[in-house]
MMTF fields as JSON, N, C-alpha, C and O atoms, coordinates in Angstrom:
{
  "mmtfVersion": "1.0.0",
  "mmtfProducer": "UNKNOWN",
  "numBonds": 471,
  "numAtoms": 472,
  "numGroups": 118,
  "numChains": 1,
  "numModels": 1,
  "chainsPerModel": [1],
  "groupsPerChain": [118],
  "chainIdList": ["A"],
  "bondAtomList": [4, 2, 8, 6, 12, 10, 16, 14, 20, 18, 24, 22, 28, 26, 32, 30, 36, 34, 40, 38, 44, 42, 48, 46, 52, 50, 56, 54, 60, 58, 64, 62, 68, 66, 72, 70, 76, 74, 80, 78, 84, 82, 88, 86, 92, 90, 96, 94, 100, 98, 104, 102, 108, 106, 112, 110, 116, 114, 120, 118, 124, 122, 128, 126, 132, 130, 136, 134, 140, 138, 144, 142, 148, 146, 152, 150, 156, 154, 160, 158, 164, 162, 168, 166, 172, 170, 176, 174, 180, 178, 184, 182, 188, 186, 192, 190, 196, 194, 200, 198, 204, 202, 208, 206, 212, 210, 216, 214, 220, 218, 224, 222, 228, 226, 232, 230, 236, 234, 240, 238, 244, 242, 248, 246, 252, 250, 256, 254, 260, 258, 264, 262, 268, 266, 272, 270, 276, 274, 280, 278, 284, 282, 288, 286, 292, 290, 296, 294, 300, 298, 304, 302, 308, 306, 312, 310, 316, 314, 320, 318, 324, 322, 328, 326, 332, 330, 336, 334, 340, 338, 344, 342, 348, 346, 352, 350, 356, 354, 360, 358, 364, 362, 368, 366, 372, 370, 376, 374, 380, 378, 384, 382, 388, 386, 392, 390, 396, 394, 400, 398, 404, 402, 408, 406, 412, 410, 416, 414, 420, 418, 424, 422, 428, 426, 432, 430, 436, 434, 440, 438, 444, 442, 448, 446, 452, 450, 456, 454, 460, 458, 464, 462, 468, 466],
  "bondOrderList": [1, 1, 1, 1, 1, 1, 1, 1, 1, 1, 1, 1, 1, 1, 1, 1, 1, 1, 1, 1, 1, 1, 1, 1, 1, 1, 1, 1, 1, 1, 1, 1, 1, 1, 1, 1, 1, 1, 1, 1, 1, 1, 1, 1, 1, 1, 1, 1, 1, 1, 1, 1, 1, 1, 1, 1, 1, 1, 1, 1, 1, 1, 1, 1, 1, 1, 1, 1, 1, 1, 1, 1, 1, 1, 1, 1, 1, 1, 1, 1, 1, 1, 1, 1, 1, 1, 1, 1, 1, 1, 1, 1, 1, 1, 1, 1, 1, 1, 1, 1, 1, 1, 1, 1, 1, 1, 1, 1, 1, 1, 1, 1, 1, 1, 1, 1, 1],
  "groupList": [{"groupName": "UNK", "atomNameList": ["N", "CA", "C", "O"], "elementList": ["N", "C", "C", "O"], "formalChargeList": [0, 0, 0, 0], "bondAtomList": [1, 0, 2, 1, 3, 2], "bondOrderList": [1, 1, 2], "singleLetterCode": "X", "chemCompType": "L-PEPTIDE LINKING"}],
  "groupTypeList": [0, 0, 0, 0, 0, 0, 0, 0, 0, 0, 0, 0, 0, 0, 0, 0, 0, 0, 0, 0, 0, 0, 0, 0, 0, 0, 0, 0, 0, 0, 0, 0, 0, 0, 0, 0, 0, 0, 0, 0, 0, 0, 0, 0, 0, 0, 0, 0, 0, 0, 0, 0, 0, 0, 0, 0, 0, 0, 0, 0, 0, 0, 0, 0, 0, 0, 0, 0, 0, 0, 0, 0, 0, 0, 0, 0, 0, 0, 0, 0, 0, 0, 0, 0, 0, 0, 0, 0, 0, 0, 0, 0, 0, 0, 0, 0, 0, 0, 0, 0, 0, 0, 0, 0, 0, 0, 0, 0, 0, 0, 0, 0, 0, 0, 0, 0, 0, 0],
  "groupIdList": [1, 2, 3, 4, 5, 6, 7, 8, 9, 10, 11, 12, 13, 14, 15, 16, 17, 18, 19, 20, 21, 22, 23, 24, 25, 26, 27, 28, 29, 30, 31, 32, 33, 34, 35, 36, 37, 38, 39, 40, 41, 42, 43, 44, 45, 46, 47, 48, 49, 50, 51, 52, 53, 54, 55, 56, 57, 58, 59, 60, 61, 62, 63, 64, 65, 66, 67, 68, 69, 70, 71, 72, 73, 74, 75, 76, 77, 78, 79, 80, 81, 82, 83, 84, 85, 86, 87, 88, 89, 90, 91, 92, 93, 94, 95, 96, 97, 98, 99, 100, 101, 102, 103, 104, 105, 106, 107, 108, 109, 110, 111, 112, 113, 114, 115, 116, 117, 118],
  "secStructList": [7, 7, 7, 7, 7, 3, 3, 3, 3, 3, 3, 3, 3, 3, 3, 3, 1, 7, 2, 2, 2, 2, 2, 2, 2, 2, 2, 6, 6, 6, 6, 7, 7, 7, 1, 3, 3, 3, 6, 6, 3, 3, 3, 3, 3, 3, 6, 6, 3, 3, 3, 3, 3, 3, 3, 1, 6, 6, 6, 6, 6, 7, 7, 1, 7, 3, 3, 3, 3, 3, 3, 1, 7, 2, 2, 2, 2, 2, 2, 2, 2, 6, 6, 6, 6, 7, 5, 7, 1, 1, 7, 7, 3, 3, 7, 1, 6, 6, 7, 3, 3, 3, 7, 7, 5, 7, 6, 6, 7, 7, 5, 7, 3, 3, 3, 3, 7, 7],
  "xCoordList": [-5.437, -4.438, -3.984, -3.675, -4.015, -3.468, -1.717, -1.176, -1.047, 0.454, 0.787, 1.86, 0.247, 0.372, 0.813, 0.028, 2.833, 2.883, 2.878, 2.485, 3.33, 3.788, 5.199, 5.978, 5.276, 6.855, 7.122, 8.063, 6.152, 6.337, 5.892, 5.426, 6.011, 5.645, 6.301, 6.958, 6.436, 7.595, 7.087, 7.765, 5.72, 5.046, 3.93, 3.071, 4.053, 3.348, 3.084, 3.896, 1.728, 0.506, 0.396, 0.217, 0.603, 0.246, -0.824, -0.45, -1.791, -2.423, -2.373, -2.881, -2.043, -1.751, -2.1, -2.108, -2.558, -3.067, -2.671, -3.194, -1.446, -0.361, 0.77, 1.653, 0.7, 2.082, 3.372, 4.358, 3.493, 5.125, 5.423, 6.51, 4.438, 4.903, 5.614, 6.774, 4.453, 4.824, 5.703, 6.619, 6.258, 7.652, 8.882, 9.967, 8.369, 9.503, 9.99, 11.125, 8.805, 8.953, 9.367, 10.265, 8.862, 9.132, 10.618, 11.308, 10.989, 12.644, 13.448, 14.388, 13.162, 14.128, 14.03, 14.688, 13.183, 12.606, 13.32, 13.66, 13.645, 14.282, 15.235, 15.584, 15.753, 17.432, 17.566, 18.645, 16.37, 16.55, 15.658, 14.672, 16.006, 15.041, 13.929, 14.107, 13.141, 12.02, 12.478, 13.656, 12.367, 12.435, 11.595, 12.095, 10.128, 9.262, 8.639, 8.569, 8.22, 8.092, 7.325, 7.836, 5.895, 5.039, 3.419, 3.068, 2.917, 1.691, 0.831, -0.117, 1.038, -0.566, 0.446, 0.023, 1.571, 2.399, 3.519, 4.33, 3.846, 5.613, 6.122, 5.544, 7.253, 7.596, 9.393, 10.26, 9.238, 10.928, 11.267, 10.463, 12.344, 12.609, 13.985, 15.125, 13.649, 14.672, 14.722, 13.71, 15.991, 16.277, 15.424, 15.02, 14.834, 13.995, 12.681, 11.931, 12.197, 10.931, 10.389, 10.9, 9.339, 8.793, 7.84, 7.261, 7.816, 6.922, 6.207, 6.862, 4.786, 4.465, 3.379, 2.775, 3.513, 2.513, 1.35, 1.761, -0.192, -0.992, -1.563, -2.277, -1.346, -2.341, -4.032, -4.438, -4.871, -6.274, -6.043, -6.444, -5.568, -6.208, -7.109, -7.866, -7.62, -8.796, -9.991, -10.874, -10.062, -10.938, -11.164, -12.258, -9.972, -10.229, -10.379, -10.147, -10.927, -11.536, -9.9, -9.884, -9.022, -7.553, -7.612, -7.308, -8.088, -8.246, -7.195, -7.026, -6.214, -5.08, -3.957, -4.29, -2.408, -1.685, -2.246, -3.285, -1.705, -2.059, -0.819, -0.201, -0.553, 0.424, -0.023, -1.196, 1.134, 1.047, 1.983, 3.146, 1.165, 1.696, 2.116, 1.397, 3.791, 3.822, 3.175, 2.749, 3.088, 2.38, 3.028, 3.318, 3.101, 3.343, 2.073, 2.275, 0.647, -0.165, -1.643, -2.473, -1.665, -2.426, -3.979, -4.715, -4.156, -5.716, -6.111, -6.926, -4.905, -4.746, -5.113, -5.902, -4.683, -4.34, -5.3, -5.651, -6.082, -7.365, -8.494, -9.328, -8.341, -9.524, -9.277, -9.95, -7.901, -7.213, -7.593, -7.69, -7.842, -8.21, -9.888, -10.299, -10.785, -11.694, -12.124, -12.344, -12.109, -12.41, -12.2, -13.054, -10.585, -11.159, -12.048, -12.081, -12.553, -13.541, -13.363, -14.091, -11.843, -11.942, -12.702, -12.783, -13.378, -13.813, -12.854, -11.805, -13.416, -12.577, -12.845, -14.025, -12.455, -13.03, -12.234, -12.757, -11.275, -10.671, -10.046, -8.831, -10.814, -10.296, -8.755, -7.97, -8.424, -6.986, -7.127, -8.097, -6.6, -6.26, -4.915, -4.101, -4.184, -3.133, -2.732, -3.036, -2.065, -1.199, -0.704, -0.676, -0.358, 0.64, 2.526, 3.098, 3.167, 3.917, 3.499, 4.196, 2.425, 2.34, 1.941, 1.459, 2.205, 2.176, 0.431, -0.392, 0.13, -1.309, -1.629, -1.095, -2.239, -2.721, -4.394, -5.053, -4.695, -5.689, -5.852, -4.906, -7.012, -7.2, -8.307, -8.78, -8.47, -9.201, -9.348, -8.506, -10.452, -10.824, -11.292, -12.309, -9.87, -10.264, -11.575, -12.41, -12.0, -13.572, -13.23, -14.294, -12.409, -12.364, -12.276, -12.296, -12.167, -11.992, -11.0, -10.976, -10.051, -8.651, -8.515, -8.873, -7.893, -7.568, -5.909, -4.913, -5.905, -4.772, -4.616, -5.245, -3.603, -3.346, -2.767, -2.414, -2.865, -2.162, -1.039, -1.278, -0.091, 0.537, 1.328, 2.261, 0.837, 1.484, 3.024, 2.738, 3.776, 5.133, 5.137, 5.471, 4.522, 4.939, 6.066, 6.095],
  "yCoordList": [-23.675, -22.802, -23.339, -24.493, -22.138, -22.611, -23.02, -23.441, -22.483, -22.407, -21.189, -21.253, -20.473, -19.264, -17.991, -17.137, -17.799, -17.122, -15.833, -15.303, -14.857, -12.857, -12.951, -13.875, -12.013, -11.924, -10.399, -9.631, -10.233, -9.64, -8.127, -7.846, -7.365, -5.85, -5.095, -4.29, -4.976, -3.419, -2.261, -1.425, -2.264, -0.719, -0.138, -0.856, 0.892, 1.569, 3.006, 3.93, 2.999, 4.19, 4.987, 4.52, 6.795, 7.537, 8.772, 9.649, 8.531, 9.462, 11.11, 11.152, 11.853, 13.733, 14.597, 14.717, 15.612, 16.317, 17.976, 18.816, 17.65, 18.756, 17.918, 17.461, 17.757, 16.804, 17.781, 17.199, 18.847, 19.576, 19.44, 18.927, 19.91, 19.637, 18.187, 17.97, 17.178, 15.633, 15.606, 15.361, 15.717, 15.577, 15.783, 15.204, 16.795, 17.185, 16.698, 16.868, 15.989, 15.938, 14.105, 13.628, 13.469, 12.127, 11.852, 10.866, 13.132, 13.342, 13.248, 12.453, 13.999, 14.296, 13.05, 13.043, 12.286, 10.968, 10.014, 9.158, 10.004, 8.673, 9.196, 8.535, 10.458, 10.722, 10.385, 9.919, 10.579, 10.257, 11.415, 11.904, 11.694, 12.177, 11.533, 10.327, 11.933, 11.024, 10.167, 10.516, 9.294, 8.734, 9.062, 9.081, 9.44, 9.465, 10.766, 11.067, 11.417, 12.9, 13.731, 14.417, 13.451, 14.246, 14.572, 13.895, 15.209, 16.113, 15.012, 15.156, 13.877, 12.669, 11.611, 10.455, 11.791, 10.952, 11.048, 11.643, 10.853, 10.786, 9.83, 9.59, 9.25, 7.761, 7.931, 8.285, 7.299, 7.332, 5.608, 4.689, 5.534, 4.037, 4.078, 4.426, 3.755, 3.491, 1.968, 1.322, 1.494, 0.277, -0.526, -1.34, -0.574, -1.987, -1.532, -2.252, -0.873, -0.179, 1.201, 2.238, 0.534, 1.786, 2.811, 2.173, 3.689, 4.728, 5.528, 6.315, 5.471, 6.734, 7.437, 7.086, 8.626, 9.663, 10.015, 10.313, 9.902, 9.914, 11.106, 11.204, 12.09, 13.153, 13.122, 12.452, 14.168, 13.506, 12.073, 11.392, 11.525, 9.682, 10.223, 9.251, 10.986, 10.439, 10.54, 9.684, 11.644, 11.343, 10.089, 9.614, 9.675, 8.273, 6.677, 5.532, 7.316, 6.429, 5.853, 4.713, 6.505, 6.075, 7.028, 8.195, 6.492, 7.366, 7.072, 7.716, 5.908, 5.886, 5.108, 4.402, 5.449, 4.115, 2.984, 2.712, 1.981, 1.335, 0.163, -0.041, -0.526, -1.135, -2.355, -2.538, -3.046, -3.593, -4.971, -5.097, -5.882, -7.075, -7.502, -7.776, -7.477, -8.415, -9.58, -10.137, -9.973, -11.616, -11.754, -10.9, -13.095, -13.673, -13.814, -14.181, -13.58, -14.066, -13.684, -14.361, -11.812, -11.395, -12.214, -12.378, -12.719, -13.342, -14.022, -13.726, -15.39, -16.462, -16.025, -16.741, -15.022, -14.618, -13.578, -13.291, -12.708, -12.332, -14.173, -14.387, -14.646, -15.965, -16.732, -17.38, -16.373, -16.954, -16.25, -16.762, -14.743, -14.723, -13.762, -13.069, -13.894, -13.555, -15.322, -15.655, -16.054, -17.501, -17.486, -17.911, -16.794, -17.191, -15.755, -15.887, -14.712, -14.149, -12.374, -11.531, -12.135, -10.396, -10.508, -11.404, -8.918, -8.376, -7.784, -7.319, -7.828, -6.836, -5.717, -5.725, -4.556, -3.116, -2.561, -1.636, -2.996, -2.601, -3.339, -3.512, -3.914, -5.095, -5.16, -4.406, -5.885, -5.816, -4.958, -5.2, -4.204, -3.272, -2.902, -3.031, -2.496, -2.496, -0.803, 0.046, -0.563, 0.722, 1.621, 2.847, 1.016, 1.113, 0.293, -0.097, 0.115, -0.644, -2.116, -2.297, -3.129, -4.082, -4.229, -5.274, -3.081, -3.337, -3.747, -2.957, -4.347, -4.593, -4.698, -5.426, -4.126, -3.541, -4.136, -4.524, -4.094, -4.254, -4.52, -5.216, -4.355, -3.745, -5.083, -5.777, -5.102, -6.022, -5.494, -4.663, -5.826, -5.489, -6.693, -7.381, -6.618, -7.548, -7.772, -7.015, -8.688, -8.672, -7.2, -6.595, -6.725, -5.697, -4.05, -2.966, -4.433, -3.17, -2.871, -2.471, -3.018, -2.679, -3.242, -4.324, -2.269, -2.255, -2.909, -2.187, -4.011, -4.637, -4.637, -5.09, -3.989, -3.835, -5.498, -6.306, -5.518, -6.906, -5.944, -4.752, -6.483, -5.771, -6.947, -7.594, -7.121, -7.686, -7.372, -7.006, -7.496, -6.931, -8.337, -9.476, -7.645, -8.484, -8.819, -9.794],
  "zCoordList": [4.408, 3.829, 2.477, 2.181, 1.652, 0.105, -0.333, -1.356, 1.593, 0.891, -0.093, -0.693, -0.232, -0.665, -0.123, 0.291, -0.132, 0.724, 0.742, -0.297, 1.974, 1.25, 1.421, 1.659, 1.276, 0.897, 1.859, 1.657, 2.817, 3.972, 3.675, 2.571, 4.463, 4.571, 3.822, 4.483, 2.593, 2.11, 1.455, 0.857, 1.621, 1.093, 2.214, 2.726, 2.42, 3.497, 2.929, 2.878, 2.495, 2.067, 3.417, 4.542, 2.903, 4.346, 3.421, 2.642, 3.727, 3.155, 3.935, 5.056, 3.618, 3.497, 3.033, 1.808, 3.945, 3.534, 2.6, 1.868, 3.252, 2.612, 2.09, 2.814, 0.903, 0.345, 0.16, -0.292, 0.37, 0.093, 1.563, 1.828, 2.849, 4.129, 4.408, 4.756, 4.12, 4.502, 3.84, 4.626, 2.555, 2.08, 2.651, 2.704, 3.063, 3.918, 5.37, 5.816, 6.098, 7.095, 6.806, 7.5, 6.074, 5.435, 4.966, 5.223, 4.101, 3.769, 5.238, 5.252, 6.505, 6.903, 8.31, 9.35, 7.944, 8.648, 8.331, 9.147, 7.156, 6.657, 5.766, 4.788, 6.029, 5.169, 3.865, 3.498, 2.82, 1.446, 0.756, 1.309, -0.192, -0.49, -1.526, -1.699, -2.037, -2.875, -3.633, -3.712, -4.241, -5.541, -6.373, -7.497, -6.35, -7.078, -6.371, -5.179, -7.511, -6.688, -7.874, -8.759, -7.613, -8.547, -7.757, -6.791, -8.082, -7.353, -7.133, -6.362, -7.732, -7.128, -6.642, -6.643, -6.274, -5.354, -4.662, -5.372, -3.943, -3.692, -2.744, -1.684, -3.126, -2.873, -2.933, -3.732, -1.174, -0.742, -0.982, -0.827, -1.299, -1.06, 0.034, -0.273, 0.979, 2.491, 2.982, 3.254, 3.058, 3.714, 3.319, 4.15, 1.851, 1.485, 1.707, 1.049, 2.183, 2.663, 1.161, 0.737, 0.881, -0.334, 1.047, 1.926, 1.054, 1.822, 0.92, 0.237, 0.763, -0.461, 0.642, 1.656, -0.182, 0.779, -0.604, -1.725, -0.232, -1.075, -0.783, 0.215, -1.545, -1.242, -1.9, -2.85, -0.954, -0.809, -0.635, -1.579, 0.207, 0.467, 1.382, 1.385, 2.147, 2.712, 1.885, 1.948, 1.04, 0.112, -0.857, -1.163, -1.253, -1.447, -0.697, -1.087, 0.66, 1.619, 2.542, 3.005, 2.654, 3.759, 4.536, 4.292, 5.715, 7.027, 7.826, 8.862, 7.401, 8.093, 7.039, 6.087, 7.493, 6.582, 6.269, 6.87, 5.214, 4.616, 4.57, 3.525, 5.735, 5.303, 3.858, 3.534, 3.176, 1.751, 1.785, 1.403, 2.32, 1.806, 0.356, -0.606, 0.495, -1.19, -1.172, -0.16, -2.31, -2.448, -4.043, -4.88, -4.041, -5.59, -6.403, -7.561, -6.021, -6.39, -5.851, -5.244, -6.481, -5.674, -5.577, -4.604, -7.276, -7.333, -5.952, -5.077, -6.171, -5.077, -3.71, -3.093, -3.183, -1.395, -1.992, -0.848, -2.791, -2.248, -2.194, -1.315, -2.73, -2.211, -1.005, -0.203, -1.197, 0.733, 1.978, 3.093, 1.585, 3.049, 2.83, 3.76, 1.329, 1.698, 2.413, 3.577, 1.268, 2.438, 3.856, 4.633, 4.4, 5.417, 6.729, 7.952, 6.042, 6.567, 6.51, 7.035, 5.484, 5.107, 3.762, 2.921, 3.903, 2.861, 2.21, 2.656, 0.665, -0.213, -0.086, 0.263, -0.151, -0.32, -1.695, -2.317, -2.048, -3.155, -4.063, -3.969, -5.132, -6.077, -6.42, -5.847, -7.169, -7.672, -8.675, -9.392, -8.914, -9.825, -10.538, -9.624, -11.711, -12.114, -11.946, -12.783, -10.81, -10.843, -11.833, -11.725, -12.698, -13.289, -13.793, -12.775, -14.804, -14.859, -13.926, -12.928, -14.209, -14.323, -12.624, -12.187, -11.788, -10.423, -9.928, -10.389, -9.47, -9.033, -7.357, -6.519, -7.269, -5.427, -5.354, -6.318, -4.374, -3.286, -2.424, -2.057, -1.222, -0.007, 0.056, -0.845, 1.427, 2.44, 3.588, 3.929, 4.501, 5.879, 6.779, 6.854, 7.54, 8.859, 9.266, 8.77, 10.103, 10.366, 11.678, 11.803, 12.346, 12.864, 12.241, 12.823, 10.747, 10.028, 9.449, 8.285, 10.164, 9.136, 7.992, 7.527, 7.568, 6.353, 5.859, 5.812, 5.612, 4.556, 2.945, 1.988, 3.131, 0.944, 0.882, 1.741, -0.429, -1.047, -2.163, -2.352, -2.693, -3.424, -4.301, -3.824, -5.604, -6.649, -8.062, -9.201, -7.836, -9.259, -10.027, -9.701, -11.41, -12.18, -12.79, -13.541]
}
């Protein structure tokens, strides 16, 4: 182990297929309404928890949520745990505003995001 830690669970990807429905049903789930609220996203922030609903994610390969480990150091903790035996499926990439994401698969398949704020 590198000592390289997360900073725990606070983003969770739901990919949808109808984003005005899931909005709605996401709004009245968690008593807020969006923070971020545009046709290729929408994103509640509740109790410390980011929730975004991705429309077409299954076309972009999310056949299910996506929970999103923070990390201080996404480079670092992707070599931490492809070493110790996940694949990458989705490099680090920059979101937008400095934010950087990527995905890994358990040797069982699942899928783990990494999630970097600069």
């Amino acid at each position: 182990m590198t000592g390289s830690s997360t900073q725990g669970i606070k983003t969770v990807l739901h990919p949808v297929s109808d984003l005005a429905t899931a909005k709605e049903v996401y709004a009245a789930l968690l008593g807020v309404p969006p923070q971020t609220d545009e046709s290729y996203y929408v994103g509640f922030e509740a109790e410390g928890q980011h929730i975004g609903l991705v429309p077409g994610g299954g076309q972009q390969g999310m056949t299910a949520p996506v929970a999103y480990w923070h990390v201080p150091d996404i480079e670092a903790k992707l070599a931490e745990v492809t070493a110790a035996g996940a694949i990458v499926k989705e490099p680090a990439h920059d979101v937008g505003g400095g934010r950087l994401v990527a995905t890994v698969t358990d040797p069982d398949g699942n899928v783990l995001g990494l999630l970097q704020d600069r």
